[in-house]
PDB file of N, CA, C and O in Angstrom:
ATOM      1  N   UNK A   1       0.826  -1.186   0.000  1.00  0.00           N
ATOM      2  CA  UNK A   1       0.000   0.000   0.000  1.00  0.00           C
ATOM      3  C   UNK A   1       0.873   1.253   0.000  1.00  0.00           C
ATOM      4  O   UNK A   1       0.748   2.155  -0.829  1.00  0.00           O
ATOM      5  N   UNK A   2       1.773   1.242   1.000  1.00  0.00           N
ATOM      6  CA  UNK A   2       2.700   1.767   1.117  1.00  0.00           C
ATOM      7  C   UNK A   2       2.939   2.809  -0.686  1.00  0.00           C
ATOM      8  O   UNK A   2       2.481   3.847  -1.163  1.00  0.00           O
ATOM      9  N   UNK A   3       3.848   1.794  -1.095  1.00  0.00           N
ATOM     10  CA  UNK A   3       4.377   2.189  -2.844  1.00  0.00           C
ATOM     11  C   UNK A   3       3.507   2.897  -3.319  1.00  0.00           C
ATOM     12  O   UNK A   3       3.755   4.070  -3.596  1.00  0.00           O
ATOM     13  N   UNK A   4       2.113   2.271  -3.551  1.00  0.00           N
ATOM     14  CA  UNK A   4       1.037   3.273  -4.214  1.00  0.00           C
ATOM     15  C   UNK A   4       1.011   4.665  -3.800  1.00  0.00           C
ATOM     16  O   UNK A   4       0.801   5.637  -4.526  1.00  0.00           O
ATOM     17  N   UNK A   5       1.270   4.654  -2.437  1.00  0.00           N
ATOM     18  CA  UNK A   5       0.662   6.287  -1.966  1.00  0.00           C
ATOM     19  C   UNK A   5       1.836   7.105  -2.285  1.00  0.00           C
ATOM     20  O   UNK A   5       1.863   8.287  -1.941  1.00  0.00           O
ATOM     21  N   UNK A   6       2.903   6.508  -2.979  1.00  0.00           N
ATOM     22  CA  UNK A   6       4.040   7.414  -3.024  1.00  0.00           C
ATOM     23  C   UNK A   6       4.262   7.446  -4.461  1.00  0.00           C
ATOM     24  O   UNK A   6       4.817   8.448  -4.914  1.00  0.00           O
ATOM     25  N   UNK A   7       3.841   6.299  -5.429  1.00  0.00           N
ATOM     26  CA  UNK A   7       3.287   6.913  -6.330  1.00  0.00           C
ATOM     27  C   UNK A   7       2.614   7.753  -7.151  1.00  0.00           C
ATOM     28  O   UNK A   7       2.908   8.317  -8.205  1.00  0.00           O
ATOM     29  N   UNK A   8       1.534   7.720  -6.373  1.00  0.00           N
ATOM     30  CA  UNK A   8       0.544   8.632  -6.223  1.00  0.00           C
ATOM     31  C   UNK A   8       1.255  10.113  -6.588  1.00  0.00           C
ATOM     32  O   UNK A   8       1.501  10.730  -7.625  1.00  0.00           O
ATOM     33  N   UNK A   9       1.461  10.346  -5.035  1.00  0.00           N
ATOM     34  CA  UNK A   9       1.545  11.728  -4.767  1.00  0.00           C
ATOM     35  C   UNK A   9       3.175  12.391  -5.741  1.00  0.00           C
ATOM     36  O   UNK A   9       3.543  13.562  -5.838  1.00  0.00           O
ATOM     37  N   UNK A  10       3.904  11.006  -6.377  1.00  0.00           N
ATOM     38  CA  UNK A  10       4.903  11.723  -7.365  1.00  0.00           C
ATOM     39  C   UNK A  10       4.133  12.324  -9.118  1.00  0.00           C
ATOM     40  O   UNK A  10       4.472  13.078 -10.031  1.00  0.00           O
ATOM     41  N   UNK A  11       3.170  11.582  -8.842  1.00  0.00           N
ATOM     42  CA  UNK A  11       2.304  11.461  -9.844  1.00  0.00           C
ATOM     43  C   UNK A  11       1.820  13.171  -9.899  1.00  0.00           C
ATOM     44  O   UNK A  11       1.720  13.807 -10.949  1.00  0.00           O
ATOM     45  N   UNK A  12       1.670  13.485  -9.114  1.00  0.00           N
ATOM     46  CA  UNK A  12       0.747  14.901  -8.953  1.00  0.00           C
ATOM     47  C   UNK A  12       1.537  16.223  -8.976  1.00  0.00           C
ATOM     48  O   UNK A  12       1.339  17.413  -9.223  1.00  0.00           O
ATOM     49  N   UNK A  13       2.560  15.385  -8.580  1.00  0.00           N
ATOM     50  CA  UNK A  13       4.303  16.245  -8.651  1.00  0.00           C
ATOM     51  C   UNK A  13       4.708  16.762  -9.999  1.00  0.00           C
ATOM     52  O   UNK A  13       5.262  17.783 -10.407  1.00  0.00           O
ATOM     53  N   UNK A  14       4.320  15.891 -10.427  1.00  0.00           N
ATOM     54  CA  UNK A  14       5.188  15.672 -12.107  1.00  0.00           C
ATOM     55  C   UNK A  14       4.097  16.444 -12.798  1.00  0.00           C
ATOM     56  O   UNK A  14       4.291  17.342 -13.617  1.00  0.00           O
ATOM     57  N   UNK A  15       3.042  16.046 -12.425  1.00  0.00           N
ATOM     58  CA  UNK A  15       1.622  16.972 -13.408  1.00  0.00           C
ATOM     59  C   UNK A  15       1.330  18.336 -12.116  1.00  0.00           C
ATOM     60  O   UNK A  15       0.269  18.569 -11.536  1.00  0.00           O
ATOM     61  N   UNK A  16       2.327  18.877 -11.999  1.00  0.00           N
ATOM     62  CA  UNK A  16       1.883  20.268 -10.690  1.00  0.00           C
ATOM     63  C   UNK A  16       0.386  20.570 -10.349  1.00  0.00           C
ATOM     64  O   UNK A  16      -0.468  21.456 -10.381  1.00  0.00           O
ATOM     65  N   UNK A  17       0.640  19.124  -9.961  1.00  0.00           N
ATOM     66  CA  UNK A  17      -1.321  19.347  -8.984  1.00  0.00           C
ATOM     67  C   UNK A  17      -1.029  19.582  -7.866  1.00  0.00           C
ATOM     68  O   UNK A  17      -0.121  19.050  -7.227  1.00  0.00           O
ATOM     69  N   UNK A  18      -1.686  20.315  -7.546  1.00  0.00           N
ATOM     70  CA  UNK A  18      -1.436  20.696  -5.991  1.00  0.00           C
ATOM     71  C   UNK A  18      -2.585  21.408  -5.399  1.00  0.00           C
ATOM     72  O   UNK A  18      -3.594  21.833  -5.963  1.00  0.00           O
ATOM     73  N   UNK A  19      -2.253  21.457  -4.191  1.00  0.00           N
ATOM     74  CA  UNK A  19      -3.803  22.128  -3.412  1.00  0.00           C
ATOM     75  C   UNK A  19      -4.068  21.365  -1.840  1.00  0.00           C
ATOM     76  O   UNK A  19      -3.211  20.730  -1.227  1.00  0.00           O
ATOM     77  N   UNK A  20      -5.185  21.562  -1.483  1.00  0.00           N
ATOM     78  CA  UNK A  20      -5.607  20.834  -0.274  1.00  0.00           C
ATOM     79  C   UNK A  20      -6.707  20.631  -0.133  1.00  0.00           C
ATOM     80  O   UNK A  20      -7.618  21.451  -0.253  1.00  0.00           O
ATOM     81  N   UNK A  21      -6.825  18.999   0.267  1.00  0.00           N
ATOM     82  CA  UNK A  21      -8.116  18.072   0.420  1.00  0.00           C
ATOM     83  C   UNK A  21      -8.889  18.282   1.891  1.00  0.00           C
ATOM     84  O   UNK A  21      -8.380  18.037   2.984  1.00  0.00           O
ATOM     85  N   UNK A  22      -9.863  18.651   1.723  1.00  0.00           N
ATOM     86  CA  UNK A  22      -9.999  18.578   3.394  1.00  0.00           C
ATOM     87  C   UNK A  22     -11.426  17.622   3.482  1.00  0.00           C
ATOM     88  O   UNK A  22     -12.417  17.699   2.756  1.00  0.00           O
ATOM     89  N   UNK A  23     -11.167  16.680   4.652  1.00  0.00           N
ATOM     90  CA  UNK A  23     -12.132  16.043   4.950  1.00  0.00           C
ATOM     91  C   UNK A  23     -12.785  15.744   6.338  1.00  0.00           C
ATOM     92  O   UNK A  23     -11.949  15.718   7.242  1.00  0.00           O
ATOM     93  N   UNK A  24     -14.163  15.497   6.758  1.00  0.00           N
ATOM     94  CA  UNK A  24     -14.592  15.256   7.669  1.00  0.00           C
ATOM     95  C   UNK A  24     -14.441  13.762   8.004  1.00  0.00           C
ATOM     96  O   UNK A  24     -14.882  12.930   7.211  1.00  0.00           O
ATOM     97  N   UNK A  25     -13.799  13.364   9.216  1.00  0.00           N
ATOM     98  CA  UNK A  25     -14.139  11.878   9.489  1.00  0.00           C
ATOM     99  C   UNK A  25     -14.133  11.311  10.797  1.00  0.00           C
ATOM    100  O   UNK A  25     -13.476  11.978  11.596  1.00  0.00           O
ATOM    101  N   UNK A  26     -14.655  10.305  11.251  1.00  0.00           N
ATOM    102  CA  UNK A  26     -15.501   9.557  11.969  1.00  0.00           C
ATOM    103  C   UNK A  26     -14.450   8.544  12.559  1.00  0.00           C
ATOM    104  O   UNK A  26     -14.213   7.671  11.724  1.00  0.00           O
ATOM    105  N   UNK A  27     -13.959   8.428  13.371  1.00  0.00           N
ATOM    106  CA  UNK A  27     -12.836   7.667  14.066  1.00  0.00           C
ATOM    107  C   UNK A  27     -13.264   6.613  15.158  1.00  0.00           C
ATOM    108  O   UNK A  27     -13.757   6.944  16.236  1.00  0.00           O
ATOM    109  N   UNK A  28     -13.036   5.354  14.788  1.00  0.00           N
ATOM    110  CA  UNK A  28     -13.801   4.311  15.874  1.00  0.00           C
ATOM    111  C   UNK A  28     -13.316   4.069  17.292  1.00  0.00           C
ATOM    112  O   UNK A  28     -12.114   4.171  17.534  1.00  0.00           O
ATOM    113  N   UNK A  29     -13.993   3.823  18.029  1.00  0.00           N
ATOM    114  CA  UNK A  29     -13.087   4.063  19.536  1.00  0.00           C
ATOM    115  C   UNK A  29     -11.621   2.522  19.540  1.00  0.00           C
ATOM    116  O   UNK A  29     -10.870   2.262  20.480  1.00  0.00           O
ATOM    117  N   UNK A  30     -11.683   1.745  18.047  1.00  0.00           N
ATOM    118  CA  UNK A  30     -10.273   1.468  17.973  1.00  0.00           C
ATOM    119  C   UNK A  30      -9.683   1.693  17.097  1.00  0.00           C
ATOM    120  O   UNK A  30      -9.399   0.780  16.322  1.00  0.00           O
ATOM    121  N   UNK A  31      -9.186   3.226  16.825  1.00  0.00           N
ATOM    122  CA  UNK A  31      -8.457   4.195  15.900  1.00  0.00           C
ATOM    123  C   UNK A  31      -8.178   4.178  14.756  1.00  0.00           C
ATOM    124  O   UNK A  31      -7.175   4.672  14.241  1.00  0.00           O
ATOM    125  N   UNK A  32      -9.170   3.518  14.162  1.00  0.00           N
ATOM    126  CA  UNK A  32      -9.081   3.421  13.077  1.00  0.00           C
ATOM    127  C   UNK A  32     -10.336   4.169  12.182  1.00  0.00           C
ATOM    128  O   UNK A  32     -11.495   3.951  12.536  1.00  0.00           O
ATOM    129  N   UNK A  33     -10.124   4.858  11.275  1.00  0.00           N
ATOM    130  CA  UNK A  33     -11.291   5.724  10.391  1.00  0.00           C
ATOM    131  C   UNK A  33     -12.423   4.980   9.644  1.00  0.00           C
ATOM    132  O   UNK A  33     -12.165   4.090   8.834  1.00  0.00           O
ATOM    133  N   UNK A  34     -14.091   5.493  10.034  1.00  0.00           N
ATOM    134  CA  UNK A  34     -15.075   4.558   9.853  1.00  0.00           C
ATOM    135  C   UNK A  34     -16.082   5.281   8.741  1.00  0.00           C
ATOM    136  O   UNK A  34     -16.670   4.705   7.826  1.00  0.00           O
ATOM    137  N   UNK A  35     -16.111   6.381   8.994  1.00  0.00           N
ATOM    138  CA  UNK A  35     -16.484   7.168   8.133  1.00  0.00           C
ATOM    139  C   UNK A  35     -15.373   8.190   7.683  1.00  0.00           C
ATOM    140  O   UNK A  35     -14.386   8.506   8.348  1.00  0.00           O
ATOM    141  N   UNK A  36     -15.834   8.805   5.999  1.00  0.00           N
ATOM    142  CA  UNK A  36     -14.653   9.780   5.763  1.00  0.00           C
ATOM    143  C   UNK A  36     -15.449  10.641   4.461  1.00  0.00           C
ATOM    144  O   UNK A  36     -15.350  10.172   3.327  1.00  0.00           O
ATOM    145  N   UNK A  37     -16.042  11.598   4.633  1.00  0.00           N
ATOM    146  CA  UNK A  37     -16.253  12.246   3.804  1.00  0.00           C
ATOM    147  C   UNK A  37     -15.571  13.704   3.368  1.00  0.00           C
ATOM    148  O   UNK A  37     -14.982  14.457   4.144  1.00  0.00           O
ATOM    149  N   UNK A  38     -15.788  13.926   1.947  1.00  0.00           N
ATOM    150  CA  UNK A  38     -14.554  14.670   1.589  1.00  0.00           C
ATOM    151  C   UNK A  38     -15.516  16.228   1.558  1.00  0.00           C
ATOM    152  O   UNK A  38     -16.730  16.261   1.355  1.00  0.00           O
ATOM    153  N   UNK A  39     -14.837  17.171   1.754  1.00  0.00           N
ATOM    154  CA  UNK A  39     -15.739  18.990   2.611  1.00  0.00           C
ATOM    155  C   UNK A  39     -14.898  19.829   1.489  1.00  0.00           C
ATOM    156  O   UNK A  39     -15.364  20.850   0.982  1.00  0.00           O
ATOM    157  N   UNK A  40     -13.808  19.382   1.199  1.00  0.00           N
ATOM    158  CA  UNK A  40     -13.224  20.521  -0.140  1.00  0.00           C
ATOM    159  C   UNK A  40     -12.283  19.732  -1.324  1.00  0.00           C
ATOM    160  O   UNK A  40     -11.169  19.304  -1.020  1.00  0.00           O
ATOM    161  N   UNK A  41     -12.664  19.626  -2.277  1.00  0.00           N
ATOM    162  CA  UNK A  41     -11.692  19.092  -3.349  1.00  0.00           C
ATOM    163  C   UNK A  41     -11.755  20.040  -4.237  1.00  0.00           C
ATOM    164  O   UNK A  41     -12.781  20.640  -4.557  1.00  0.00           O
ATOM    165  N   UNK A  42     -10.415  20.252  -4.767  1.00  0.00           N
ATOM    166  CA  UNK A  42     -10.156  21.405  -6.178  1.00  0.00           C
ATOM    167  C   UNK A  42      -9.674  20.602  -7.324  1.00  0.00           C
ATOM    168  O   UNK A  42      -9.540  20.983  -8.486  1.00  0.00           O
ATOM    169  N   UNK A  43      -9.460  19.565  -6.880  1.00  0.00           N
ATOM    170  CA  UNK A  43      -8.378  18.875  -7.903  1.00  0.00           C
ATOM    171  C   UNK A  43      -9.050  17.350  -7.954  1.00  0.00           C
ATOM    172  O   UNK A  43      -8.715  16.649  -6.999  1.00  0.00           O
ATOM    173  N   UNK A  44      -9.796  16.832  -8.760  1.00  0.00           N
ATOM    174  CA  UNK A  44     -10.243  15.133  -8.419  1.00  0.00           C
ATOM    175  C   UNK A  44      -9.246  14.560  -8.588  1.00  0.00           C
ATOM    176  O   UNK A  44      -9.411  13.511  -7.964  1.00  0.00           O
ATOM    177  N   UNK A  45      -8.191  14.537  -9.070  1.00  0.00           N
ATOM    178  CA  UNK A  45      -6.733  13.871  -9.011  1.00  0.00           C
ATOM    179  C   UNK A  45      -6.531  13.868  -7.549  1.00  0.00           C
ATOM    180  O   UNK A  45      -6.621  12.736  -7.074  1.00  0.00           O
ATOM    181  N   UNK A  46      -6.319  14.677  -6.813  1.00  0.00           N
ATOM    182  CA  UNK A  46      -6.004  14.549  -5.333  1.00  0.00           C
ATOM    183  C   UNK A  46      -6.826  13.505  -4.297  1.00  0.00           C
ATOM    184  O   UNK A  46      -6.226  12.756  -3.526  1.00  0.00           O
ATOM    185  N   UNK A  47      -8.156  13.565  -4.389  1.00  0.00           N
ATOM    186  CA  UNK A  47      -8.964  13.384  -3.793  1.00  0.00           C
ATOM    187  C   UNK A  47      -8.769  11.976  -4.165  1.00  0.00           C
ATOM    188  O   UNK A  47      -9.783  11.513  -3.641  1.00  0.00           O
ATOM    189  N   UNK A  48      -8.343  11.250  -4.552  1.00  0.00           N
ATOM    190  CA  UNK A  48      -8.372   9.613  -4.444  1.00  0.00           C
ATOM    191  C   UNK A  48      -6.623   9.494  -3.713  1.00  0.00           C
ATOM    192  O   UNK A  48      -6.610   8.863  -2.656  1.00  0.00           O
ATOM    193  N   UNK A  49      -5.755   9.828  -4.008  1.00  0.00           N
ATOM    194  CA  UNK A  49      -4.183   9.499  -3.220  1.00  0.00           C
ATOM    195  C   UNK A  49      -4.544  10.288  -1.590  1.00  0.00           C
ATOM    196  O   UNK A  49      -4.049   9.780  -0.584  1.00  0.00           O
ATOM    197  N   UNK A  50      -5.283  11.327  -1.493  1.00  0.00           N
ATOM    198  CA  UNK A  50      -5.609  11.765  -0.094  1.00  0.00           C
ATOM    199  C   UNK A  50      -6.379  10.552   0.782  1.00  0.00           C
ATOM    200  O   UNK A  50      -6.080  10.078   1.878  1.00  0.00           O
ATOM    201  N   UNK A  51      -7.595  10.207  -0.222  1.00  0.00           N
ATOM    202  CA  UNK A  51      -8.225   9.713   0.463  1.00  0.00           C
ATOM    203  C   UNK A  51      -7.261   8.072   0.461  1.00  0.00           C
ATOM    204  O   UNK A  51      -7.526   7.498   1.518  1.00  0.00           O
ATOM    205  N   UNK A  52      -6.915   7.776   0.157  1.00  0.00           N
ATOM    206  CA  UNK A  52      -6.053   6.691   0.330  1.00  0.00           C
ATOM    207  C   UNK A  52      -5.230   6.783   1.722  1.00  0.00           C
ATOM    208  O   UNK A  52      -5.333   6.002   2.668  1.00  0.00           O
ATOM    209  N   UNK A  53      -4.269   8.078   1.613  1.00  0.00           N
ATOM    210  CA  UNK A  53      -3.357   8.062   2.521  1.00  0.00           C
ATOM    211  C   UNK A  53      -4.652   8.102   3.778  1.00  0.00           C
ATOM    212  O   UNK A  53      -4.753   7.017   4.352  1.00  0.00           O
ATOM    213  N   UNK A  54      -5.456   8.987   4.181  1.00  0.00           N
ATOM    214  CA  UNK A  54      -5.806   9.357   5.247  1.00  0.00           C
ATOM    215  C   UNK A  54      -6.573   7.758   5.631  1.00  0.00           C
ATOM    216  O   UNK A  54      -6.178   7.325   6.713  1.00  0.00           O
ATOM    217  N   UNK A  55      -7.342   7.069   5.086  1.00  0.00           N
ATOM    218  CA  UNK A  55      -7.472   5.143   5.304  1.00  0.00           C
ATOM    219  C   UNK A  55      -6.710   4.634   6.091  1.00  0.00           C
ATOM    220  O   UNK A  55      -7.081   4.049   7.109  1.00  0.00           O
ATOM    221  N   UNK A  56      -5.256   4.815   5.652  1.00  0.00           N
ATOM    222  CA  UNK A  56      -4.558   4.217   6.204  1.00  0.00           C
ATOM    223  C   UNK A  56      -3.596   4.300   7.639  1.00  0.00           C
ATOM    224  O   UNK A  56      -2.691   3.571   8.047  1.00  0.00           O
ATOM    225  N   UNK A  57      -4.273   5.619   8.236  1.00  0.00           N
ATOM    226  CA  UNK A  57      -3.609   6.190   9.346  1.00  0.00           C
ATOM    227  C   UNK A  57      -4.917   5.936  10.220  1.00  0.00           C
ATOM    228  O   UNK A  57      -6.124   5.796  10.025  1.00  0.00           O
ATOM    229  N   UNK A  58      -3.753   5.956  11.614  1.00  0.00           N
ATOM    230  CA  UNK A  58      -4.536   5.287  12.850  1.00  0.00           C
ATOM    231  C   UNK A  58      -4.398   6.324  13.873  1.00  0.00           C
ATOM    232  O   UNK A  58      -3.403   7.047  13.914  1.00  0.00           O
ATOM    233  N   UNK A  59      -5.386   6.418  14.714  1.00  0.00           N
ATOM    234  CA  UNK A  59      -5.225   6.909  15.815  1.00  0.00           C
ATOM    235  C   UNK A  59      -4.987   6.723  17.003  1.00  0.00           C
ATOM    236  O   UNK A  59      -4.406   5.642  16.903  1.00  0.00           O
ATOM    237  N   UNK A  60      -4.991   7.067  18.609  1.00  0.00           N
ATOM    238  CA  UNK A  60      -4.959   6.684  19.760  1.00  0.00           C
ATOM    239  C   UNK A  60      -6.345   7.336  19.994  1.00  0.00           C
ATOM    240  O   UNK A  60      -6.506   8.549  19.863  1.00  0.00           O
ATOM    241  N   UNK A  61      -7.399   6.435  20.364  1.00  0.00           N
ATOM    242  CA  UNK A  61      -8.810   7.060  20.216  1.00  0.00           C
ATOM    243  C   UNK A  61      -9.033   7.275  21.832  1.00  0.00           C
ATOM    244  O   UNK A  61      -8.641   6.716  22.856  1.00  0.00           O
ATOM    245  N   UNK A  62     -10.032   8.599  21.439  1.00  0.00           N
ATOM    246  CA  UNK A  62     -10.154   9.656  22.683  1.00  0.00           C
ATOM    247  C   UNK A  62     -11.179   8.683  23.866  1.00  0.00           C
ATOM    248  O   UNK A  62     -12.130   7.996  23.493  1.00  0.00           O
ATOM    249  N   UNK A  63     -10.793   8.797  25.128  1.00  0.00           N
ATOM    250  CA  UNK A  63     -11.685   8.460  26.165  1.00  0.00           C
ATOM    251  C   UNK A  63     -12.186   9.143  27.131  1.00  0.00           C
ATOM    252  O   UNK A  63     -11.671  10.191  27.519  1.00  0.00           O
ATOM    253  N   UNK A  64     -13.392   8.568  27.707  1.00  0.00           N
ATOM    254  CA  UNK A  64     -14.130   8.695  28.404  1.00  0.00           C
ATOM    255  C   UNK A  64     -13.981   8.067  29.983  1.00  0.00           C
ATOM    256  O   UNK A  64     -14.895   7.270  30.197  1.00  0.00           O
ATOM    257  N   UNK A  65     -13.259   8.191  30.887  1.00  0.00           N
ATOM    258  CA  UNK A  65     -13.712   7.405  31.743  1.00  0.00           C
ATOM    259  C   UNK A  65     -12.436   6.388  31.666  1.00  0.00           C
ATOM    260  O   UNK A  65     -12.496   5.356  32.334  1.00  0.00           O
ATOM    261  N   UNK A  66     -11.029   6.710  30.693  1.00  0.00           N
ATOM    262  CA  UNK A  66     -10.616   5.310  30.622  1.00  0.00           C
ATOM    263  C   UNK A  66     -11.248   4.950  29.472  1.00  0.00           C
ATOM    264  O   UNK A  66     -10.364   4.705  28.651  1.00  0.00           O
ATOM    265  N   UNK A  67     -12.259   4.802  29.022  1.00  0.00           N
ATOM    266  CA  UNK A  67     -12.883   3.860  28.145  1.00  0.00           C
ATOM    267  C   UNK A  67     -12.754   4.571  26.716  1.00  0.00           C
ATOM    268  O   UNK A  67     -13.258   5.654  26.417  1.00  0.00           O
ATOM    269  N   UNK A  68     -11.959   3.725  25.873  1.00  0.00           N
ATOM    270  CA  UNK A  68     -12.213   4.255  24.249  1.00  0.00           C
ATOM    271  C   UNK A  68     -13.370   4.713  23.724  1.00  0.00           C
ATOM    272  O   UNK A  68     -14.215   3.820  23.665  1.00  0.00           O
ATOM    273  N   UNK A  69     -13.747   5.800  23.306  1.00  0.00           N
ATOM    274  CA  UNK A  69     -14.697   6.100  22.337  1.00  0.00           C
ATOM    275  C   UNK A  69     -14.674   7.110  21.261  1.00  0.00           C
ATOM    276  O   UNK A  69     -13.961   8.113  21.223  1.00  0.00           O
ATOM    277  N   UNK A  70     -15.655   6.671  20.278  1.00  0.00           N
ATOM    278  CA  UNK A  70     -15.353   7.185  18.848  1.00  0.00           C
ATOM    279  C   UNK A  70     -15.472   8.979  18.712  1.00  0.00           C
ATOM    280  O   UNK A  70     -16.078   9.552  19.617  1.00  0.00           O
ATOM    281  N   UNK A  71     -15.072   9.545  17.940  1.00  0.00           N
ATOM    282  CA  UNK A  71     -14.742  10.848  17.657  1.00  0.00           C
ATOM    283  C   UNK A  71     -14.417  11.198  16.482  1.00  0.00           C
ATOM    284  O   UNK A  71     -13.890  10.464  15.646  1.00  0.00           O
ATOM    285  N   UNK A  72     -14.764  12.544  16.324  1.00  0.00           N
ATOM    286  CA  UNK A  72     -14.980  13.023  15.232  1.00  0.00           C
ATOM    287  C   UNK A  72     -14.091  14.387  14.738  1.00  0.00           C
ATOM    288  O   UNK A  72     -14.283  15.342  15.491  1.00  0.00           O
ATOM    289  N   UNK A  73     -13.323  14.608  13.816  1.00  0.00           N
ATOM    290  CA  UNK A  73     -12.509  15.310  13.208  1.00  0.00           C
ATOM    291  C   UNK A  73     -12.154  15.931  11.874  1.00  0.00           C
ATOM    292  O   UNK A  73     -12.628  15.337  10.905  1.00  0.00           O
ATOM    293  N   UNK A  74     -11.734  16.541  11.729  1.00  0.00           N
ATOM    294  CA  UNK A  74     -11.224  17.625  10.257  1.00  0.00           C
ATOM    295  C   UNK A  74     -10.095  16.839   9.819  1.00  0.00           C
ATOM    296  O   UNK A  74      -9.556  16.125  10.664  1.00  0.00           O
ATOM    297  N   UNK A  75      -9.640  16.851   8.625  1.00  0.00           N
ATOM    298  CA  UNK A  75      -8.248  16.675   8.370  1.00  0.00           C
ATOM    299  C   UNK A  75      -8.067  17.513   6.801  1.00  0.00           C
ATOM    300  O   UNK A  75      -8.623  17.648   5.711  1.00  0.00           O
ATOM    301  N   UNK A  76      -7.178  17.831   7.381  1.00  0.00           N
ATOM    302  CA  UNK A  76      -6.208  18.690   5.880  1.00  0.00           C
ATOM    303  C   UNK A  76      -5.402  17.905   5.007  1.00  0.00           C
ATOM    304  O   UNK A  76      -4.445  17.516   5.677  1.00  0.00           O
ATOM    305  N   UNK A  77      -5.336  17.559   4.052  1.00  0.00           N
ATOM    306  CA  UNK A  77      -4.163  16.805   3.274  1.00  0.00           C
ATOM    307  C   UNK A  77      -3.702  17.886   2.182  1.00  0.00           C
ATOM    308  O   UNK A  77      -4.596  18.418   1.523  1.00  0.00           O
ATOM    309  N   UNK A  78      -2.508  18.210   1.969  1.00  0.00           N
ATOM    310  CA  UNK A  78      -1.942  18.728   1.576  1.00  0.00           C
ATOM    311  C   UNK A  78      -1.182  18.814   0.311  1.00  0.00           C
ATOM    312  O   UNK A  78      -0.043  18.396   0.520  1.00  0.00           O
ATOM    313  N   UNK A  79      -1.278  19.031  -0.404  1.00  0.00           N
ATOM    314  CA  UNK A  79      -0.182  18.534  -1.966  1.00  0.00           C
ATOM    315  C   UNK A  79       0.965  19.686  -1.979  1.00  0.00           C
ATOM    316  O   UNK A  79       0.399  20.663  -1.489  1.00  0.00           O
ATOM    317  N   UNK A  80       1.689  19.883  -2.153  1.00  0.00           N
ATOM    318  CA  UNK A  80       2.711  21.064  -2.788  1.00  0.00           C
ATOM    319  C   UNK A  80       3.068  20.894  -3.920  1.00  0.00           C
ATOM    320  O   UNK A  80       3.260  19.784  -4.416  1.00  0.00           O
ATOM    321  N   UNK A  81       3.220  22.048  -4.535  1.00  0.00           N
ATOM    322  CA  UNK A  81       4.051  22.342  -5.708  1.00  0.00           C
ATOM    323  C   UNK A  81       5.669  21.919  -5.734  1.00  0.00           C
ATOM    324  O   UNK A  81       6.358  22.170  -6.723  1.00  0.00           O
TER     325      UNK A  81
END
């Protein structure tokens, strides 16, 4: 999975796409992303290697009491020129 996402994002390099993805998503109380919907795309090229990378990242999910539970967040993904 790894390779792809670095594909990807050389991919966007080479064709100067750039910009920032921002998305809303839904984090399960075991840190991993359950929902993920996307709040700004400029570029549909981006919006599939973003949404890839951000899949694959985990969290330490927020508690209550000690007790894991799910939460909810923004995320920025970023491209540069």
């Amino acid at each position: 999975m790894e390779k792809k996402l670095v594909k990807e994002a050389t991919f966007t390099k080479v064709r100067r796409i750039f910009g920032t993805v921002i998305f809303y998503a839904e984090v399960g109380a075991d840190g991993t992303i359950h929902d993920l919907a996307s709040l700004q795309v400029k570029q549909a090229e981006l919006y599939s290697s973003a949404k890839s990378a951000a899949e694959t990242w985990r969290y330490q999910p927020a508690t209550c009491n000690g007790v894991p539970v799910p939460f909810e967040l923004y995320l920025a993904y970023r491209f540069t020129p």
